[in-house]
VEXFI-128613 format. One record per residue: residue in three letters; x, y, z of N, C-alpha, C, O in turn. Coordinates in steps of 0.1 Angstrom, whole numbers, padded with zeros to 4 digits, always signed. Example, Ala and Ser with C-alpha at 12.3 -4.5 7.8 and 13.67 -1.06 7.14 Angstrom:
% VEXFI-128613
ALA+0132-0057+0078+0123-0045+0078+0132-0033+0078+0142-0033+0085
SER+0128-0022+0071+0137-0011+0071+0129+0000+0079+0134+0011+0080
//
This chain:
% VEXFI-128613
UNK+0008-0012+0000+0000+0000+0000+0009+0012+0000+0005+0023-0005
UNK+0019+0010+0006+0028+0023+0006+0035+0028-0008+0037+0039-0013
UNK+0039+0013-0014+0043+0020-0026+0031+0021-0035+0035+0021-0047
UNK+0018+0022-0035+0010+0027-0042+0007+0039-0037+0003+0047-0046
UNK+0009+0043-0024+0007+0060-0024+0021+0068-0031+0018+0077-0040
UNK+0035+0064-0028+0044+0069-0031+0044+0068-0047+0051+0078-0050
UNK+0041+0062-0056+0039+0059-0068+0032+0069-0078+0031+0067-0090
UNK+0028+0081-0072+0020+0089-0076+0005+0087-0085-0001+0094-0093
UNK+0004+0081-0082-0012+0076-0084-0018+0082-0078-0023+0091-0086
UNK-0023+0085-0061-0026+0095-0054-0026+0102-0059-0037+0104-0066
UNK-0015+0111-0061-0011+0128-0066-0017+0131-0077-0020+0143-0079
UNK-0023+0119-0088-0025+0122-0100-0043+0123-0096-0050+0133-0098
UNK-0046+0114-0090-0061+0113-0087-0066+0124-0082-0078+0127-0084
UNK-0055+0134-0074-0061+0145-0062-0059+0157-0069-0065+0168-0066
UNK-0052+0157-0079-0049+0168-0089-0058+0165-0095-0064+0175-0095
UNK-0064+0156-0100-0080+0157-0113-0089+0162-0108-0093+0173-0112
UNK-0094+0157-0096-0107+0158-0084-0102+0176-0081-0111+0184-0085
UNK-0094+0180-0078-0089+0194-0074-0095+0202-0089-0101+0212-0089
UNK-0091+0195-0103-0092+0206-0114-0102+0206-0117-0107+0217-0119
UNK-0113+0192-0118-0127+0189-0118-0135+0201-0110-0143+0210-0113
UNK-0129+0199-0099-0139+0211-0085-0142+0221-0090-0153+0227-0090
UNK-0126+0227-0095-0125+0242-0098-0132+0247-0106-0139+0257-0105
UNK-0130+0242-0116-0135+0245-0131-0151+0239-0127-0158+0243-0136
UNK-0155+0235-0123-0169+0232-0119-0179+0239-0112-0191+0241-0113
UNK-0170+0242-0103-0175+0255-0092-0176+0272-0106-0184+0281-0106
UNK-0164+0269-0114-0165+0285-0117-0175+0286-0128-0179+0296-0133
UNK-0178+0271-0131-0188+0270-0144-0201+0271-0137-0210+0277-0142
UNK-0202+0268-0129-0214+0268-0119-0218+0281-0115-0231+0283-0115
UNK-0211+0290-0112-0207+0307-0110-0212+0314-0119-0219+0324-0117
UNK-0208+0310-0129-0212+0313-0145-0225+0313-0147-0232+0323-0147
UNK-0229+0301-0150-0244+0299-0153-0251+0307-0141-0255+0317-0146
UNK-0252+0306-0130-0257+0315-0117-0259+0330-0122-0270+0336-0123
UNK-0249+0333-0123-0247+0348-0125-0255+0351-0141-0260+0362-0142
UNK-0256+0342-0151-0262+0345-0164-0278+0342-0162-0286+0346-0171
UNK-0283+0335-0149-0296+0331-0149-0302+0344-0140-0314+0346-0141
UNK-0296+0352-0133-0299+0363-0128-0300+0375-0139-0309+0382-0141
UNK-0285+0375-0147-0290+0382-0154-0305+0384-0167-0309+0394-0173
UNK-0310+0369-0167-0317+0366-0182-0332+0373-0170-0339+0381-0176
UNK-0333+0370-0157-0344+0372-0145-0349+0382-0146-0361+0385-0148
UNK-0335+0394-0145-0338+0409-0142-0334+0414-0152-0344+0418-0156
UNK-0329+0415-0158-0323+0423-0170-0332+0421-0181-0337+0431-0186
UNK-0338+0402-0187-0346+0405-0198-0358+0413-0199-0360+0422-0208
UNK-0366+0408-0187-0381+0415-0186-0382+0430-0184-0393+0435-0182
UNK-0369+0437-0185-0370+0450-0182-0367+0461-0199-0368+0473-0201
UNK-0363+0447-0208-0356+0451-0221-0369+0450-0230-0375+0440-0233
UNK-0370+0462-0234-0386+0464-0246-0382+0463-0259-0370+0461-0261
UNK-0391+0463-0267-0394+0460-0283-0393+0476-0292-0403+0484-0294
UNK-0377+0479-0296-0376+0492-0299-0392+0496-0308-0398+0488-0316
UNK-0396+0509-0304-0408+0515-0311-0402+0519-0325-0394+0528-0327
UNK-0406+0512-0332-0405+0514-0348-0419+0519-0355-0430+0517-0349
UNK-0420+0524-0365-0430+0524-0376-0423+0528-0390-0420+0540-0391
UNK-0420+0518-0401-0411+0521-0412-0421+0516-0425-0428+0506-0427
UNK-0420+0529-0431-0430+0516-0446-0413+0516-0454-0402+0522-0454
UNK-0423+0503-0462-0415+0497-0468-0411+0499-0481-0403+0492-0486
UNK-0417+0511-0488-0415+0523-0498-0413+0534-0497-0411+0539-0486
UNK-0413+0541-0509-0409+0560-0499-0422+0561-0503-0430+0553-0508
UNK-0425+0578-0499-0436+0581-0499-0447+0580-0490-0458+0586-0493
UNK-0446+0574-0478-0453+0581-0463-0440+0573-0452-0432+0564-0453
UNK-0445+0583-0443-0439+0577-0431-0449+0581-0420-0459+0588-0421
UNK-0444+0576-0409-0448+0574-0394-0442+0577-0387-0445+0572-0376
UNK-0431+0583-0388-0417+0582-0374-0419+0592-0370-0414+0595-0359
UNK-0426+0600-0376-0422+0619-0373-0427+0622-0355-0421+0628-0346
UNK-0437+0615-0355-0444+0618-0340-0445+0603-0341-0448+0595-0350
UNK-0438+0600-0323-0440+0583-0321-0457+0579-0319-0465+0584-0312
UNK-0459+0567-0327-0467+0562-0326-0469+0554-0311-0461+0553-0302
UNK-0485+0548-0311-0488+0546-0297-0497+0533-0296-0509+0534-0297
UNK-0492+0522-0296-0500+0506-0289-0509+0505-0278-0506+0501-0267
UNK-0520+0508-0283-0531+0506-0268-0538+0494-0269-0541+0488-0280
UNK-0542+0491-0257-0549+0478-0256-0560+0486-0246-0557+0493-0236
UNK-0574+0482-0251-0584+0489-0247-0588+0479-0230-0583+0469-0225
UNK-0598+0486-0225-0605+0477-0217-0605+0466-0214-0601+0462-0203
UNK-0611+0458-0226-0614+0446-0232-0598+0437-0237-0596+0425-0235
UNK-0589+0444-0242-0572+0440-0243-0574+0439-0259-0568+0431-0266
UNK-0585+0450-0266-0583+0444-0277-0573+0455-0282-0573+0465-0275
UNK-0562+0456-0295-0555+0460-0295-0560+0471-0308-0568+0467-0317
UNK-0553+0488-0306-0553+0498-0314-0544+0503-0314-0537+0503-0303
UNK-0539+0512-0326-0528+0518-0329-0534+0531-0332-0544+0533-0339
UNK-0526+0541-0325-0529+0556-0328-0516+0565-0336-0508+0569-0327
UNK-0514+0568-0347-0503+0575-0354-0505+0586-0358-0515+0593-0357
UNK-0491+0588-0366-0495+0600-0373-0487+0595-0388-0476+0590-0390
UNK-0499+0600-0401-0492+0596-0416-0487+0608-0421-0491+0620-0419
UNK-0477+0605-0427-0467+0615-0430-0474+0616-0449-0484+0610-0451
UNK-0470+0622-0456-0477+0621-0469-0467+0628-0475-0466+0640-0473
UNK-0455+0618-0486-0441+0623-0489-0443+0625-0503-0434+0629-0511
UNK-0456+0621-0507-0456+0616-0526-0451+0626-0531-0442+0624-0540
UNK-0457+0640-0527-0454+0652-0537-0466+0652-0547-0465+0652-0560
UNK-0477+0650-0540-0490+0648-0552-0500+0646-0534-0497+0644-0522
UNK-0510+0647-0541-0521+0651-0535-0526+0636-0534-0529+0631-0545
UNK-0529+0626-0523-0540+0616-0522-0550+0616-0512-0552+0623-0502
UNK-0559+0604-0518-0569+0606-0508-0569+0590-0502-0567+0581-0509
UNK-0571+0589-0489-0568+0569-0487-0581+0568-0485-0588+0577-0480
UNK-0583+0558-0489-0594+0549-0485-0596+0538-0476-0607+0534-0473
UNK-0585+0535-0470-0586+0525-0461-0572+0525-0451-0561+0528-0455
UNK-0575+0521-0439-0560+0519-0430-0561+0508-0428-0573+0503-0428
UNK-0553+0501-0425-0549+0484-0416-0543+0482-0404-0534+0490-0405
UNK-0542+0477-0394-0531+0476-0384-0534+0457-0386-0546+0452-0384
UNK-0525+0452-0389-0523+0433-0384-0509+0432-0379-0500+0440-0380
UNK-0510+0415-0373-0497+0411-0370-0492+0403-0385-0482+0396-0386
UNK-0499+0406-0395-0492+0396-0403-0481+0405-0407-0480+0416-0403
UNK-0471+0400-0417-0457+0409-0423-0462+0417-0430-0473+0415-0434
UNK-0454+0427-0435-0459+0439-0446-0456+0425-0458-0467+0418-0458
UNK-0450+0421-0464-0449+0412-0474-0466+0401-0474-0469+0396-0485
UNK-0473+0398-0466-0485+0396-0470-0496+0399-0465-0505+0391-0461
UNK-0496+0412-0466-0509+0420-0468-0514+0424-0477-0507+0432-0483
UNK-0524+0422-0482-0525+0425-0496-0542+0433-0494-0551+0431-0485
UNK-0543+0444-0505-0553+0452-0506-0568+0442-0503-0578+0448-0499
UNK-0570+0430-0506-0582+0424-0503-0584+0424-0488-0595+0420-0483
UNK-0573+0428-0479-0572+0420-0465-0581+0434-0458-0589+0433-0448
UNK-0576+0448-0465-0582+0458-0456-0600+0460-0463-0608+0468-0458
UNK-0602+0453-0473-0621+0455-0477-0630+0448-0464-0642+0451-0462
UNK-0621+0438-0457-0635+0431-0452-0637+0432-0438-0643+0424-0431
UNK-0629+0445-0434-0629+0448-0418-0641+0460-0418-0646+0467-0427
UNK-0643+0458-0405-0650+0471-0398-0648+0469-0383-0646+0459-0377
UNK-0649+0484-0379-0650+0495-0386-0643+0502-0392-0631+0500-0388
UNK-0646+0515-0404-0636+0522-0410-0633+0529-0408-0641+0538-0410
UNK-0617+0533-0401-0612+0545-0394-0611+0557-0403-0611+0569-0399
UNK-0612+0554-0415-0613+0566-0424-0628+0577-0424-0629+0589-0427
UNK-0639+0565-0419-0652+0574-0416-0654+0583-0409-0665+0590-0409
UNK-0644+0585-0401-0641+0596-0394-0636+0607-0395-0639+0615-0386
UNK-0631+0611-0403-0626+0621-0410-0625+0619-0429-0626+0610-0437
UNK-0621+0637-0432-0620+0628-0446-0606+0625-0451-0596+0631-0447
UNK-0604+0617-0458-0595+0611-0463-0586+0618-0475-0581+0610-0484
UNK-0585+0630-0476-0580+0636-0484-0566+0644-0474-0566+0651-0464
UNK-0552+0641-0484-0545+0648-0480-0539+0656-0486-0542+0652-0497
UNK-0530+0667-0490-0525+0672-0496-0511+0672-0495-0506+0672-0484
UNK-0499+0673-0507-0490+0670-0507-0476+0677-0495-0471+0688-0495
UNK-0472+0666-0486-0468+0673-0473-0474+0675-0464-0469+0679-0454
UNK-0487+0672-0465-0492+0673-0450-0491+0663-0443-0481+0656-0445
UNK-0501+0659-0431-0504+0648-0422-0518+0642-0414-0527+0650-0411
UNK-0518+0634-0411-0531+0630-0406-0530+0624-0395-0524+0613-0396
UNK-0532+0627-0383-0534+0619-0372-0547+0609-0366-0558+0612-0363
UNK-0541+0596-0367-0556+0585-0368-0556+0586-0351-0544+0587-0347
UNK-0563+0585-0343-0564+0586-0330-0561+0599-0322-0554+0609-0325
UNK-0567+0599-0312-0568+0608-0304-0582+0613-0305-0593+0607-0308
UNK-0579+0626-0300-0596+0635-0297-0592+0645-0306-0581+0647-0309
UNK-0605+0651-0312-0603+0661-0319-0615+0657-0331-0617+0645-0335
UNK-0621+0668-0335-0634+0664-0351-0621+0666-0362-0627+0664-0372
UNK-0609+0668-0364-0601+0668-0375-0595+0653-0376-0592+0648-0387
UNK-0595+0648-0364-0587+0636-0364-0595+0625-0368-0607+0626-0366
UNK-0588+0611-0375-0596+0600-0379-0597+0591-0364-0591+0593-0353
UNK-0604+0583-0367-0599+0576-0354-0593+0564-0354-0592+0557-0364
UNK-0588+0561-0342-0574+0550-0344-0579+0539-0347-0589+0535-0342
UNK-0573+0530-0357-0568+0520-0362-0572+0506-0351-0567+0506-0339
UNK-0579+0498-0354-0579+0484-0347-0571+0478-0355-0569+0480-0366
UNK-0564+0463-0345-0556+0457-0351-0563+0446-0351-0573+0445-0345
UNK-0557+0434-0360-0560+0423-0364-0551+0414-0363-0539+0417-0365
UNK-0555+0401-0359-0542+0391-0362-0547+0382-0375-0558+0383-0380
UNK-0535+0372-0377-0535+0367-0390-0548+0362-0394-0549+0361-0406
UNK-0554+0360-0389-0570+0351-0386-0578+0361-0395-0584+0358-0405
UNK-0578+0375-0390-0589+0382-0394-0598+0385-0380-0608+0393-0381
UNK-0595+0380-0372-0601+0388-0357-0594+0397-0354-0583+0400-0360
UNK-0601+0406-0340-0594+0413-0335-0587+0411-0327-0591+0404-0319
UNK-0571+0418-0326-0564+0418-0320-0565+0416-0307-0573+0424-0303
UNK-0561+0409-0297-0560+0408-0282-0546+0404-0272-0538+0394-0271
UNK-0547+0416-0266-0528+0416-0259-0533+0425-0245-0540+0435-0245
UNK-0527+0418-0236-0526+0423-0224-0517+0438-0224-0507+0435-0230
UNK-0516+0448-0221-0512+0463-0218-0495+0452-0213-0495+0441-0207
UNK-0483+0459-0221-0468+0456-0216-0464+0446-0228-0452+0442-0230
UNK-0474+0444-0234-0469+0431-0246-0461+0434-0256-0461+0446-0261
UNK-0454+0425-0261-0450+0433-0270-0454+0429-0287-0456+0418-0292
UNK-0455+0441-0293-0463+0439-0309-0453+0438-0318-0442+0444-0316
UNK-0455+0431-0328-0455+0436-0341-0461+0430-0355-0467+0419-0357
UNK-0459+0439-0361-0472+0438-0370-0471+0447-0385-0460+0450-0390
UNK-0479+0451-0389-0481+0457-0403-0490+0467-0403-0501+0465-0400
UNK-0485+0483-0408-0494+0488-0407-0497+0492-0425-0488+0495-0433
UNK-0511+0491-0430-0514+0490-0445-0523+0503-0447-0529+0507-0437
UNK-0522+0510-0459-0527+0523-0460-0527+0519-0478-0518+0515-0486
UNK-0540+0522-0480-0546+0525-0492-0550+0535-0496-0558+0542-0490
UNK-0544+0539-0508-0548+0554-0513-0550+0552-0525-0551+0541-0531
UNK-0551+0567-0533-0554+0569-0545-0551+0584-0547-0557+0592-0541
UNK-0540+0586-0557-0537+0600-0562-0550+0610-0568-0555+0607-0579
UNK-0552+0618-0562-0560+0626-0563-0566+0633-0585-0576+0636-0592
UNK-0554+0632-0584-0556+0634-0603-0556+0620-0612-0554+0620-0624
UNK-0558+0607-0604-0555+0595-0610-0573+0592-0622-0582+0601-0620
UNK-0575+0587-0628-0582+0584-0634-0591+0577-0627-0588+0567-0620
UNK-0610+0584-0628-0621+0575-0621-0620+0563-0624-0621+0559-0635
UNK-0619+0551-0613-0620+0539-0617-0605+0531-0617-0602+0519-0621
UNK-0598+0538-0613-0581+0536-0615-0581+0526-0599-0587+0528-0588
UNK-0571+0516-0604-0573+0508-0585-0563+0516-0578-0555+0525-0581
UNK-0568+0510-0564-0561+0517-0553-0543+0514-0554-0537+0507-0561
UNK-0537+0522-0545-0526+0516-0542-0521+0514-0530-0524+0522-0521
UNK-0515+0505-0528-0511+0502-0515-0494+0504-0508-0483+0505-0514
UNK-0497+0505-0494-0487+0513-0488-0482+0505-0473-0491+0506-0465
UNK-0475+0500-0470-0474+0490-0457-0461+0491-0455-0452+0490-0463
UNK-0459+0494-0437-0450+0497-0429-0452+0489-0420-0463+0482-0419
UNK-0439+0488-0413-0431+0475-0404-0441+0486-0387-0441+0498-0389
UNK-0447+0482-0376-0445+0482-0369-0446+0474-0360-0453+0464-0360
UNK-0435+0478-0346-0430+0476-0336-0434+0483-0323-0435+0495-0325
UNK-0439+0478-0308-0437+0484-0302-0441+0474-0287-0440+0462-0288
UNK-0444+0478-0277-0451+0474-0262-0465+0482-0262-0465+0495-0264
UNK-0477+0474-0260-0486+0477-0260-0492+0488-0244-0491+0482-0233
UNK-0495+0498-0243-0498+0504-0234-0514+0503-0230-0522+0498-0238
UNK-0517+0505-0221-0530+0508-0214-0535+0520-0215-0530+0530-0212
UNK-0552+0518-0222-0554+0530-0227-0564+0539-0215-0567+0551-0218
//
């Protein structure tokens, strides 16, 4: 037995179990410290507020747009349309969904109600803007959202969105009877309580 301790067999055993520990303990340290951070750190990190179309000729960025979830948790978007054409239109229809701007297509905003454009009229002039929500008899009113289904939107106030917002118009000097055109922007955001 003695020359099996003196043999270094021991030494070699107590040196593994020693490097095993270490490196065990600090990997252990590791994971600890990253499960704290995923605890407190993720749930505090939001969904940057975006609104981008995917063509030129309107935008949304100018004044940040606003994610409410009503009462009920059903979900509405209140913005502001920018109108970049350099020509005069008039829209006929708004959209808010979660599906992508790549498939939305002008049949998807005919078979909703209600129409936020009944609210106001739908005529803008080149450079101006239109604010869909809020208070005011100038203003249209905001936008319900939809998810892929064709229902309405439903999200608890803190959630986070995204989605598509679709805008149908028609150039003001376009020919009676001429089809619409379509306009669809990326948004992003956390849904607020309205």
């Amino acid at each position: 037995m003695k020359d099996l301790l003196n043999s270094g067999g021991y030494k070699k055993g107590q040196a593994v179990m020693e490097y095993l520990i270490t490196y065990g303990l600090a990997l252990f340290v590791i994971l600890i410290v990253l499960a704290i951070l995923v605890a407190v750190v993720l749930p505090s990190l939001q969904a940057p507020e975006t609104c981008q179309f995917t063509q030129p000729g309107f935008g949304c960025s100018t004044k940040k747009h606003v994610v409410v979830s009503d009462i009920n948790n059903e979900v509405n978007i209140l913005f502001q349309l920018d109108n970049h054409q350099g020509k005069s239109i008039v829209i006929t229809d708004v959209m808010c969904s979660t599906s992508t701007p790549g498939d939305v297509r002008k049949s998807d905003l005919a078979i909703r109600d209600p129409d936020p454009i009944t609210a106001a009229n739908g005529q803008m002039s080149a450079g101006s803007t239109k604010t869909f929500g809020g208070t005011g008899s100038d203003l249209a009113a905001e936008v319900p959202c939809y998810d892929e289904t064709g229902n309405l939107l439903v999200m608890t106030p803190g959630s986070s969105f995204k989605g598509s917002l679709a805008v149908t118009y028609r150039f003001t000097e376009d020919v009676p009877g001429a089809p619409e055109r379509l306009a669809v922007a990326t948004v992003t955001g956390n849904t607020q309580a309205e």
